[in-house]
C-alpha positions as CSV (number, residue, x, y, z in Angstrom):
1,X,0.0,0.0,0.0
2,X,1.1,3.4,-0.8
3,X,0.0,6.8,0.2
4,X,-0.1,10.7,-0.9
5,X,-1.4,13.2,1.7
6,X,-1.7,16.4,0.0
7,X,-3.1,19.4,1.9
8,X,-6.3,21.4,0.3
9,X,-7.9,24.1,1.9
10,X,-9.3,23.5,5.6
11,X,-8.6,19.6,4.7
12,X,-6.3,16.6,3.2
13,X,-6.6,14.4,0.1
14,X,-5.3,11.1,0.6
15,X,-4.0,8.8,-2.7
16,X,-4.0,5.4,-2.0
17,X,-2.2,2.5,-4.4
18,X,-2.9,-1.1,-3.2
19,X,-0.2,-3.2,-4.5
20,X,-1.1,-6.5,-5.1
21,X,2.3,-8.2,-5.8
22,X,2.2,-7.9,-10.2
23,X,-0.8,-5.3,-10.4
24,X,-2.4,-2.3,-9.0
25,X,-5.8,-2.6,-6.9
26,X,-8.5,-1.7,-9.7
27,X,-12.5,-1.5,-9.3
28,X,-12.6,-2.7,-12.9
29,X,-10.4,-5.9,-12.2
30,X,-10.6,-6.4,-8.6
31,X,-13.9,-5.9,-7.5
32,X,-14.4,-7.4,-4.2
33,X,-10.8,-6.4,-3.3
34,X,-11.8,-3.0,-4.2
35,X,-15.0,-2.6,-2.3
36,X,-13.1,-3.6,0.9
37,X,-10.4,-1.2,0.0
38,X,-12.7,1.2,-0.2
39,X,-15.0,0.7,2.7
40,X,-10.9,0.7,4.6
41,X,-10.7,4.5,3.1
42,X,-13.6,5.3,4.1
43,X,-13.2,3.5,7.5
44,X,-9.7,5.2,8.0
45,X,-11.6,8.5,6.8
46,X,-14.2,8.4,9.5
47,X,-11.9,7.7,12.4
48,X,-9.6,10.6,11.6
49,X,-12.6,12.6,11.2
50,X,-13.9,11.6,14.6
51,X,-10.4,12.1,15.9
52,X,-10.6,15.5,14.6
53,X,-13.6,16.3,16.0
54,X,-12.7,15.1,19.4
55,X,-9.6,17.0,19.3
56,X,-11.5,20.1,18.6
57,X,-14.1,19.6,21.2
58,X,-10.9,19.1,24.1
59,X,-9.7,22.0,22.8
60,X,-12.9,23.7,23.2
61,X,-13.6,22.6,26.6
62,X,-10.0,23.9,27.8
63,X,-10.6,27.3,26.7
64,X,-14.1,26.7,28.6
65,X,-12.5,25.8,31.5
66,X,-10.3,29.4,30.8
67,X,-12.8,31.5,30.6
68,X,-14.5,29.5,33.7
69,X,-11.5,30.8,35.3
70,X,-11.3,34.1,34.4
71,X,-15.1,34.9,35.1
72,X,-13.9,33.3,38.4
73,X,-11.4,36.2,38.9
74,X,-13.6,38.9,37.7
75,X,-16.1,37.8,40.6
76,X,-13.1,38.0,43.2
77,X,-11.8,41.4,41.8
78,X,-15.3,42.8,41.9
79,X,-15.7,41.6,46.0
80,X,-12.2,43.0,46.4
81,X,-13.7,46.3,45.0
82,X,-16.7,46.2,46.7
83,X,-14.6,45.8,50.1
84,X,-12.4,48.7,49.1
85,X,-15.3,50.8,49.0
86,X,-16.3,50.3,52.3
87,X,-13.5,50.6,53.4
88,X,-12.8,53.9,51.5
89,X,-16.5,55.2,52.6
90,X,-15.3,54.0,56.8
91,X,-12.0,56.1,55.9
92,X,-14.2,58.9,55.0
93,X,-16.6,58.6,58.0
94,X,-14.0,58.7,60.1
95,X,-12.1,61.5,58.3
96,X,-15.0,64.0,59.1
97,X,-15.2,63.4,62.3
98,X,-11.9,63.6,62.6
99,X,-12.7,67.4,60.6
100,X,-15.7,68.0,63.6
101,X,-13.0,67.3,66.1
102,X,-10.6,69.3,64.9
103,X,-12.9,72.1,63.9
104,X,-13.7,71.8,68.1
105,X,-10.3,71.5,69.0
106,X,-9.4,75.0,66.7
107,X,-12.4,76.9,68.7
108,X,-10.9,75.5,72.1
109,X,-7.5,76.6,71.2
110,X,-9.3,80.2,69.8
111,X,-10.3,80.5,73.4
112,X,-7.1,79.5,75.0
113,X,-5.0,82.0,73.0
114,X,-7.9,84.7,73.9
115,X,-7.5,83.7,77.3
116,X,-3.8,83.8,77.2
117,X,-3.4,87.3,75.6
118,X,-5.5,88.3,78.6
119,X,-2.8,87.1,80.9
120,X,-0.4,88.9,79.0
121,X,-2.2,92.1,79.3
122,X,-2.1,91.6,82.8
123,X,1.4,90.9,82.9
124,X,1.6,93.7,81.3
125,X,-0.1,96.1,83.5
126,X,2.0,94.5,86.4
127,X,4.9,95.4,84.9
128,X,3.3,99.2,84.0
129,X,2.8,99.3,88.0
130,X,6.4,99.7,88.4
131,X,7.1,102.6,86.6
């Protein structure tokens, strides 16, 4: 037996020449021999095919799985989002009432530098008593 695989478009044409030891396999001489021959291509035709096939549908199920995986991340980046939010709007809470306490704290401090220029004027006129 003797084969030719030539490549054509999306496919592959396979030649096939039986030999039978003085003559080549022919439908016209060798009838019965031909018709298995034949039902062997086509045998040998469907397997590949169905090899082929499977092939493809491995293939598609791994970049299933891929894509499986990545929608997977994209739900874990989406809840790492979500938390950074909340945390972002807790940083914020806090934030302004750190700004109420401060705001507080700059009226208490108003008051203590009031008060303390008032003990400076009276330091002052202590030291006015003297002259």
């Amino acid at each position: 037996m003797y084969a030719k695989f030539d490549g054509s478009g999306s496919g592959t044409i396979v030649t096939v020449w039986f030999d039978l030891g003085g003559a080549f396999l022919a439908s016209e001489q060798h009838e019965e021999a031909y018709q298995a021959a034949d039902q062997l291509m086509r045998d040998f035709a469907s397997a590949v095919g169905k090899s082929m096939a499977e092939d493809n549908v491995k293939e598609q199920e791994k970049i299933l799985k891929n894509l499986e995986k990545e929608l997977e991340k994209l739900g874990k980046d989406k809840d790492g989002y979500y938390k950074k939010i909340e945390e972002a709007k807790k940083l914020i809470t806090e934030m302004e009432q750190s700004i109420e306490q401060n705001l507080k704290d700059q009226e208490k401090k108003q008051e203590e530098i009031k008060a303390q220029g008032q003990v400076i004027e009276q330091a002052k006129d202590k030291v006015k008593a003297f002259n």
